[in-house]
SEBAVEX-710210 format. One line per field, with one value per atom (N, C-alpha, C): atom name; residue number from 1; x, y, z. Coordinates in Angstrom, 1 decimal, padded with zeros to 4 digits. Atoms other than C-alpha are relative to their C-alpha. Layout:
BEGIN
site: (CA,...)
pos: (NUM,...)
c1: (X,...)
c2: (Y,...)
c3: (Z,...)
END
This chain:
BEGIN
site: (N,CA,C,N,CA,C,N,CA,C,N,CA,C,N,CA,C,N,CA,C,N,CA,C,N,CA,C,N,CA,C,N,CA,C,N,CA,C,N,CA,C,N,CA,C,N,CA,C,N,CA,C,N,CA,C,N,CA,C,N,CA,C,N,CA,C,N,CA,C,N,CA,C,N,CA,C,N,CA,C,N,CA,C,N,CA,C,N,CA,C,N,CA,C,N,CA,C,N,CA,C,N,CA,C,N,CA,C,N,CA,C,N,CA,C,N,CA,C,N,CA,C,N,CA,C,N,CA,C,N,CA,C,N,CA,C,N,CA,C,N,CA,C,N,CA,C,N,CA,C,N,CA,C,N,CA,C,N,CA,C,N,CA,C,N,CA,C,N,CA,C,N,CA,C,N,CA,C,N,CA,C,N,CA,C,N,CA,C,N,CA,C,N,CA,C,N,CA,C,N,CA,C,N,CA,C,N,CA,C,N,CA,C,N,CA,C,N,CA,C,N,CA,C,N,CA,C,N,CA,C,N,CA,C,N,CA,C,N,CA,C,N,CA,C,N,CA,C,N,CA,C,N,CA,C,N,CA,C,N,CA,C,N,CA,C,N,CA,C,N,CA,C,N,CA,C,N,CA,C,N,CA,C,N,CA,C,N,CA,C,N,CA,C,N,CA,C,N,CA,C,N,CA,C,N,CA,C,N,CA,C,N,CA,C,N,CA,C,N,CA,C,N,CA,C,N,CA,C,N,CA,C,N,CA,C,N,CA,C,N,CA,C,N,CA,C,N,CA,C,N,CA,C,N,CA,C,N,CA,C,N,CA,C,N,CA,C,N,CA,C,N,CA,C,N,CA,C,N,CA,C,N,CA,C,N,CA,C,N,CA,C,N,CA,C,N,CA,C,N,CA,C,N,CA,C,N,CA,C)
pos: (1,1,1,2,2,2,3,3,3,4,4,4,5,5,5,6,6,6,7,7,7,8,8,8,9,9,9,10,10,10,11,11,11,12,12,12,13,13,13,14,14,14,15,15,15,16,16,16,17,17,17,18,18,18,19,19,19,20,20,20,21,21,21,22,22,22,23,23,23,24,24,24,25,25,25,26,26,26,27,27,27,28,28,28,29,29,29,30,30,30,31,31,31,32,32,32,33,33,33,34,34,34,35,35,35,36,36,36,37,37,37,38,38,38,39,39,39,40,40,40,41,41,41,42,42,42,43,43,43,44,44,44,45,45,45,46,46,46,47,47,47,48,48,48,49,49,49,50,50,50,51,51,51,52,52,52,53,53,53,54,54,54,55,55,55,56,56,56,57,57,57,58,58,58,59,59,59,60,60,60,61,61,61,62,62,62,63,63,63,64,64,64,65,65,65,66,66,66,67,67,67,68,68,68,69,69,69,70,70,70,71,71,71,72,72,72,73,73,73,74,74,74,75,75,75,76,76,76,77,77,77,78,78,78,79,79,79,80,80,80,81,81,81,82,82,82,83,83,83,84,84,84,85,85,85,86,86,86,87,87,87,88,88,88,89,89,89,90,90,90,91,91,91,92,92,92,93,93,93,94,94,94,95,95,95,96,96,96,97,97,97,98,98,98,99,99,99,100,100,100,101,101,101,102,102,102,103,103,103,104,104,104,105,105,105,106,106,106,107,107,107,108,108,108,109,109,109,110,110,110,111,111,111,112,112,112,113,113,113,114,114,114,115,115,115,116,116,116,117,117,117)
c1: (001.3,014.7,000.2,-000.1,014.6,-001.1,000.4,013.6,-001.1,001.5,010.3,-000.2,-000.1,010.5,-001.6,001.6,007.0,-000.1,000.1,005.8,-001.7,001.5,002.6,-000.2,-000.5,003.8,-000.6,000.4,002.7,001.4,-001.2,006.4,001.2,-001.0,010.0,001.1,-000.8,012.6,001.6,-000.7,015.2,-000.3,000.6,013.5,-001.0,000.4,011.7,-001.1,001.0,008.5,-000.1,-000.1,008.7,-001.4,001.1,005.8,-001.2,001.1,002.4,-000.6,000.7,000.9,-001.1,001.1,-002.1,-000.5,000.9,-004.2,000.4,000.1,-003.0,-000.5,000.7,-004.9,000.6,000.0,-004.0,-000.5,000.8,-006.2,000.8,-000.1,-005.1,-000.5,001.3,-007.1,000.6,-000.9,-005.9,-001.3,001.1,-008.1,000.7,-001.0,-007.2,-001.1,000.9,-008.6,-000.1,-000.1,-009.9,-000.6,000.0,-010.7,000.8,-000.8,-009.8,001.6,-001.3,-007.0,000.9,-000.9,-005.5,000.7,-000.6,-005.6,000.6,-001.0,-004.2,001.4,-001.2,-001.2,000.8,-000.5,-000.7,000.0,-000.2,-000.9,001.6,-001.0,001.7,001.1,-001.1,003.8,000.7,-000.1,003.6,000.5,-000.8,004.7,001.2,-001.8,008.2,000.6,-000.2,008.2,000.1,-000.2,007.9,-000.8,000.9,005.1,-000.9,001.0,002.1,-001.1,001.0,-000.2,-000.5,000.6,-002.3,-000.4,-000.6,-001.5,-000.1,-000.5,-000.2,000.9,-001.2,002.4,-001.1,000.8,-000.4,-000.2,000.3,-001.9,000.9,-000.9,001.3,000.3,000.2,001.4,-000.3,001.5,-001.6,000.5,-000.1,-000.6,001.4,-001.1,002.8,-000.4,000.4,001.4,-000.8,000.7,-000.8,000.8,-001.0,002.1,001.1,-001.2,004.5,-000.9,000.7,001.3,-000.1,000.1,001.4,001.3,-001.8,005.1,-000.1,000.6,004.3,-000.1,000.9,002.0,000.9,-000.8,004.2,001.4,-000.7,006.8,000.0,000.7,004.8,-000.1,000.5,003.8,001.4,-001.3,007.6,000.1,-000.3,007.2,001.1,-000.9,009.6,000.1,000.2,008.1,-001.9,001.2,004.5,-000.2,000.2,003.1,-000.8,001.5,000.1,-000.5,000.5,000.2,-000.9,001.2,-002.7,000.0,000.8,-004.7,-001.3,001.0,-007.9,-000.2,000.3,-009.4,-001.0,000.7,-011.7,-000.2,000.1,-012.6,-001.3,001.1,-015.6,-000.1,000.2,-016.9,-000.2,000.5,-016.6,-000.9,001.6,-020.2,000.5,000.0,-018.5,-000.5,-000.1,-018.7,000.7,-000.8,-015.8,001.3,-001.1,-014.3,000.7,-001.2,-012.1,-001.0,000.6,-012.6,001.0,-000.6,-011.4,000.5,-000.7,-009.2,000.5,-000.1,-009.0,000.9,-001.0,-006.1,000.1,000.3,-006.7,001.9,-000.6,-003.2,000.0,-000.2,-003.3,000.8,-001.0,-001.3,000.2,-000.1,-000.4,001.2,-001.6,002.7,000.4,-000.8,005.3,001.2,-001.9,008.8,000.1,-000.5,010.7,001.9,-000.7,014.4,000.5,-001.1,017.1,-000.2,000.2,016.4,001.0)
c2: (000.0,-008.7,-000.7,001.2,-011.4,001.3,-000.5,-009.5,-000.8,000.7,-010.0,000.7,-000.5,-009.6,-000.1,000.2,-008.5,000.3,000.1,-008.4,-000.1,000.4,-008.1,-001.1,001.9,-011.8,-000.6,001.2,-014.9,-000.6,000.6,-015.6,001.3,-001.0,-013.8,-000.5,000.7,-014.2,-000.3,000.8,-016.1,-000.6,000.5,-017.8,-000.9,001.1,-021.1,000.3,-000.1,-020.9,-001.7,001.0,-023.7,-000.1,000.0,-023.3,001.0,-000.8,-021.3,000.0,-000.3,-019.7,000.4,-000.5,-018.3,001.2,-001.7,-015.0,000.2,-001.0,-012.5,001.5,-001.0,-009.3,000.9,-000.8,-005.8,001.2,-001.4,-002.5,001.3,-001.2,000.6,001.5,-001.2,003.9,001.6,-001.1,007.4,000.8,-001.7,011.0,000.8,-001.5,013.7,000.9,-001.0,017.0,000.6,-000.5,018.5,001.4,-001.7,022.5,000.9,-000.9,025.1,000.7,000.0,026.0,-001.1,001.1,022.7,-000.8,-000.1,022.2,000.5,-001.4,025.5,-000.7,000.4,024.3,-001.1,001.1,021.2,000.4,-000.5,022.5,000.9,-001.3,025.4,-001.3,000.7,022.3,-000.8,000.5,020.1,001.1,-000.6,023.0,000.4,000.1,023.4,-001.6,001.9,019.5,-000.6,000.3,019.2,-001.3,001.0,016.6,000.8,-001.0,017.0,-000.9,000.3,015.7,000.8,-000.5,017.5,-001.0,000.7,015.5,-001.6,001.3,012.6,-000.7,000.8,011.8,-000.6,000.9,011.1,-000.9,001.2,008.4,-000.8,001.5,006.7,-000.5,000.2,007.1,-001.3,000.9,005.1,-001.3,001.2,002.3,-000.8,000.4,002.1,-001.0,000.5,001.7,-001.7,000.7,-001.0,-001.4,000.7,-003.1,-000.5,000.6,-003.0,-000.7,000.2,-004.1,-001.5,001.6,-007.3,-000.9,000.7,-007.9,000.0,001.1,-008.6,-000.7,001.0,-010.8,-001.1,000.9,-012.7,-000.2,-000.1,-012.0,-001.6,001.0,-014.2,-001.3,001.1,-016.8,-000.7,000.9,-017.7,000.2,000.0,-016.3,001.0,-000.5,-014.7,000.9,-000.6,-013.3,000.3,000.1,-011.9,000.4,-000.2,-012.5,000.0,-001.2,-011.2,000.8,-001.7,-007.9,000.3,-001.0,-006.0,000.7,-000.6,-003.4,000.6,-000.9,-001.8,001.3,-001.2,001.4,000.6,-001.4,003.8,000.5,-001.4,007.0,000.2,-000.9,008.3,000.5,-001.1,011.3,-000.4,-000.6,012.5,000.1,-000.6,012.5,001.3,-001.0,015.2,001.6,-001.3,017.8,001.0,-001.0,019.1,-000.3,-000.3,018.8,-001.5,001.2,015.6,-001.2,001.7,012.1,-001.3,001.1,008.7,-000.6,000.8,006.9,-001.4,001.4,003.0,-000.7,001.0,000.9,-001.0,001.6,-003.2,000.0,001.1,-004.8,-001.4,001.5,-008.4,-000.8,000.8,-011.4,-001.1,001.5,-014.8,000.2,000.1,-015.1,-001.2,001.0,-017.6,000.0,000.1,-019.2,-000.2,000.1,-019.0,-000.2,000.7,-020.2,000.9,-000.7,-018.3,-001.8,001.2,-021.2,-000.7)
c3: (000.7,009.7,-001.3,001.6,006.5,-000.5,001.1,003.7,-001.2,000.6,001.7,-001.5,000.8,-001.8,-000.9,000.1,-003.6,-001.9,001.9,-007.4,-000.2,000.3,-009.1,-001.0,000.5,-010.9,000.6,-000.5,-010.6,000.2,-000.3,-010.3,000.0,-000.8,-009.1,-001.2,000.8,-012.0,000.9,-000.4,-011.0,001.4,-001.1,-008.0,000.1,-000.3,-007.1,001.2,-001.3,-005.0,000.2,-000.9,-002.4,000.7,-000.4,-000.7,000.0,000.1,-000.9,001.7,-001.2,002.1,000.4,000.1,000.6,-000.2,-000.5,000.6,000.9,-001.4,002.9,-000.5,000.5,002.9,001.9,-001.4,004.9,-000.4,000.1,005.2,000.6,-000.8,006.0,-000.6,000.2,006.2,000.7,-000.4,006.6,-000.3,000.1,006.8,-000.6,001.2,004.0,000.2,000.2,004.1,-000.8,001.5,001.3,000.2,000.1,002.5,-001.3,001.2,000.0,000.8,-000.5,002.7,-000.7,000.7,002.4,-001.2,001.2,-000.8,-000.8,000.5,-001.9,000.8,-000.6,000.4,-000.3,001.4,-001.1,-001.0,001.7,-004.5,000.2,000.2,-003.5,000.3,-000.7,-001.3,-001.8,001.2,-004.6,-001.3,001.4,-007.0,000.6,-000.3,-004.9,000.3,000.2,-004.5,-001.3,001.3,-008.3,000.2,000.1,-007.3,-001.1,000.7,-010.1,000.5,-000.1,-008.0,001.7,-001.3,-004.7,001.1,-001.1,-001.6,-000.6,000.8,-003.9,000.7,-000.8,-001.2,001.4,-001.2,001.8,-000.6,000.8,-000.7,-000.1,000.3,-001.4,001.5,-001.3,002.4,000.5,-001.0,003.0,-000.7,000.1,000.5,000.2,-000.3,001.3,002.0,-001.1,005.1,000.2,000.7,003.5,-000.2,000.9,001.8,001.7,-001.4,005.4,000.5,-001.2,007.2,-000.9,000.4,004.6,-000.2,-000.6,004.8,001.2,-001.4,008.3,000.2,-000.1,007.9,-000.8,000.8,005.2,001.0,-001.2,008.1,000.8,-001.7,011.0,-000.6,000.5,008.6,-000.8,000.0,008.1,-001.9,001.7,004.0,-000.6,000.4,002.2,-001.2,001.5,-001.1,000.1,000.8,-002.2,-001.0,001.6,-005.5,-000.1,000.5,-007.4,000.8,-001.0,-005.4,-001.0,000.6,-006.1,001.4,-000.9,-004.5,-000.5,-000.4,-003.5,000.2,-000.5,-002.8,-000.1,000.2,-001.7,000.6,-000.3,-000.8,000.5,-000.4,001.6,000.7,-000.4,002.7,001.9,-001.9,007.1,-000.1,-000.6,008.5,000.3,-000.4,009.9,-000.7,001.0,006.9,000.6,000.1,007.7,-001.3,001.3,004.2,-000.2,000.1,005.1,-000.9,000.2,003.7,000.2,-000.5,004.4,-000.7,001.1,002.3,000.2,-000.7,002.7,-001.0,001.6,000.5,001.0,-000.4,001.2,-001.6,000.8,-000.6,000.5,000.6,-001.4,-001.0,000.9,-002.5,000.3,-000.6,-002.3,001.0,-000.8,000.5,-000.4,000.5,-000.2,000.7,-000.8,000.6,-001.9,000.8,-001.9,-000.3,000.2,-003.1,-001.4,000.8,-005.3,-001.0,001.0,-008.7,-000.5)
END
């Protein structure tokens, strides 16, 4: 698997962009529930995890999920580096009203080849 090195830079220190590949963009979308169960449970999970945040690890989940799904893409298209990572997000409520909501994280960046300088 070639390794895809990523930065929120317009450039990689010590490394030479060779080619540009463009915009690549990837979504990914996860369901959190937010009942007073669940959240009590995450809170309790997060105070023996020494996390200080209430289901702060699904979220990095989703944008971690987010980030592999654009190393992929920078994968397929023969690139080797993405630069000016960013991201997206948002949050909306189940029609269902059962408590959950939808959580959507888009990362973006330019893909590239790139070259040790």
């Amino acid at each position: 698997m070639t390794k895809v090195l990523t930065t929120a830079s317009d450039h990689i220190e010590g490394y030479k962009i060779t080619a540009l590949g463009g915009v690549a963009m990837a979504t990914s979308v996860s369901i959190h529930y937010d009942s007073s169960i669940s959240t009590a449970m995450s809170a309790l999970s997060s105070l023996f995890q020494g996390s200080d945040e209430v289901n702060g690890e699904e979220i990095q989940d989703t944008y971690a999920h987010a980030v592999n799904k654009l190393i992929n893409t920078a994968t397929k298209n023969n690139c080797n580096a993405i630069i000016n990572l960013k991201f997206d997000s948002i949050s909306l409520p189940n029609q269902q009203k059962d408590g959950s909501t939808y959580i959507a994280v888009t990362a973006y960046g330019n893909i590239c080849k790139i070259k040790k300088a």
